[in-house]
C-alpha positions as CSV (number, residue, x, y, z in Angstrom):
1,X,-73.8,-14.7,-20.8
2,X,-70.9,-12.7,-21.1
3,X,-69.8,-9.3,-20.2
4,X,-70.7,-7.9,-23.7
5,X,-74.0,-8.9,-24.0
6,X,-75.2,-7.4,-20.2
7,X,-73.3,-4.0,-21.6
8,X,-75.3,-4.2,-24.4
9,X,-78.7,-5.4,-22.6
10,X,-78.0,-2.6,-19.9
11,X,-77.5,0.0,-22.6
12,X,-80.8,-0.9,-24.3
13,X,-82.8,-0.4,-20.9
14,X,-83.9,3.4,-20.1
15,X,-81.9,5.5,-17.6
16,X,-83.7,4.8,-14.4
17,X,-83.9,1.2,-15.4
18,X,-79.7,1.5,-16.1
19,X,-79.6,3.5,-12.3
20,X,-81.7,0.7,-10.6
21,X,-78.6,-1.8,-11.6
22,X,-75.8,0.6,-10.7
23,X,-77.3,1.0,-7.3
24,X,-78.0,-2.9,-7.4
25,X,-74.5,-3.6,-7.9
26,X,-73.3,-1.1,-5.1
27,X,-75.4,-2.7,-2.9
28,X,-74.5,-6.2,-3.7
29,X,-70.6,-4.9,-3.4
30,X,-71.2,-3.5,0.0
31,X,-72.5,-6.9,1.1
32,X,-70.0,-9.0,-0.3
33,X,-67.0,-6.8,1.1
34,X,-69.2,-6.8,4.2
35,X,-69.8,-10.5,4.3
36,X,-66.1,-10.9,3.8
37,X,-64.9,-8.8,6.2
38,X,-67.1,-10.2,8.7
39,X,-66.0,-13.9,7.6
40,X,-62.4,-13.0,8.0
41,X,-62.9,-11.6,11.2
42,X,-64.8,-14.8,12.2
43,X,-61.6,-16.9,11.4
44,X,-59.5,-14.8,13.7
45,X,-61.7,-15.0,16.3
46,X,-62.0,-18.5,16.4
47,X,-58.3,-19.1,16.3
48,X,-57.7,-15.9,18.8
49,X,-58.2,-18.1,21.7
50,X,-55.3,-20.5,20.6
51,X,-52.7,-17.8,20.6
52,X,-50.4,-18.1,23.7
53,X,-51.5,-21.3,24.8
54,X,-48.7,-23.4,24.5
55,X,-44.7,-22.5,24.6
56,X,-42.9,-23.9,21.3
57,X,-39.8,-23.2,19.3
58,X,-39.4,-19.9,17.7
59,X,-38.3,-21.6,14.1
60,X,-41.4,-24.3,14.2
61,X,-43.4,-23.0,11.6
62,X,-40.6,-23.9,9.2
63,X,-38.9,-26.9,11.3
64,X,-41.8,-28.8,12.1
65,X,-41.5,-31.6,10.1
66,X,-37.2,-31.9,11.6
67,X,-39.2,-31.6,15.5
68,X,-41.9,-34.2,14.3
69,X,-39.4,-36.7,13.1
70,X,-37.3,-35.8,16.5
71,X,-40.1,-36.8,18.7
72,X,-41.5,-39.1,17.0
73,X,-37.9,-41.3,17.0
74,X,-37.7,-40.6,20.7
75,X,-41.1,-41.8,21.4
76,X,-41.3,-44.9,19.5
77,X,-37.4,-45.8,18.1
78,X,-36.9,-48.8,20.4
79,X,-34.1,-50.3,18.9
């Protein structure tokens, strides 16, 4: 089905019908946005804890890989 043809059948249907699906749609917007504000706010909270909880290097979000490869020489380079 494409967006031409639910125009088209929505245009066919009498005006309370056509009201019934605008306020359908509002609703099912108001959930979504609320679903997915609620979902972001989930992903935060679960990671909220985390914050803080170690000390680390101000760059390591970009350097990781250069402190990985550091550490990993220095714990297992036994040459």
């Amino acid at each position: 089905m494409n967006l031409d043809t639910i125009q088209q059948d929505i245009e066919s249907l009498p005006p309370d019908a056509q009201q019934i699906i605008v306020q359908l749609v509002e609703f099912l917007k108001k959930r979504y946005l609320l679903n997915q504000q609620e979902s972001s706010e989930n992903s935060l909270q679960d990671w909220s804890d985390f914050i803080g909880c170690i000390e680390a290097e101000t760059d390591l979000s970009k350097n990781y890989k250069n402190y990985l490869d550091r550490e990993l020489n220095q714990k297992y380079d036994h040459s």
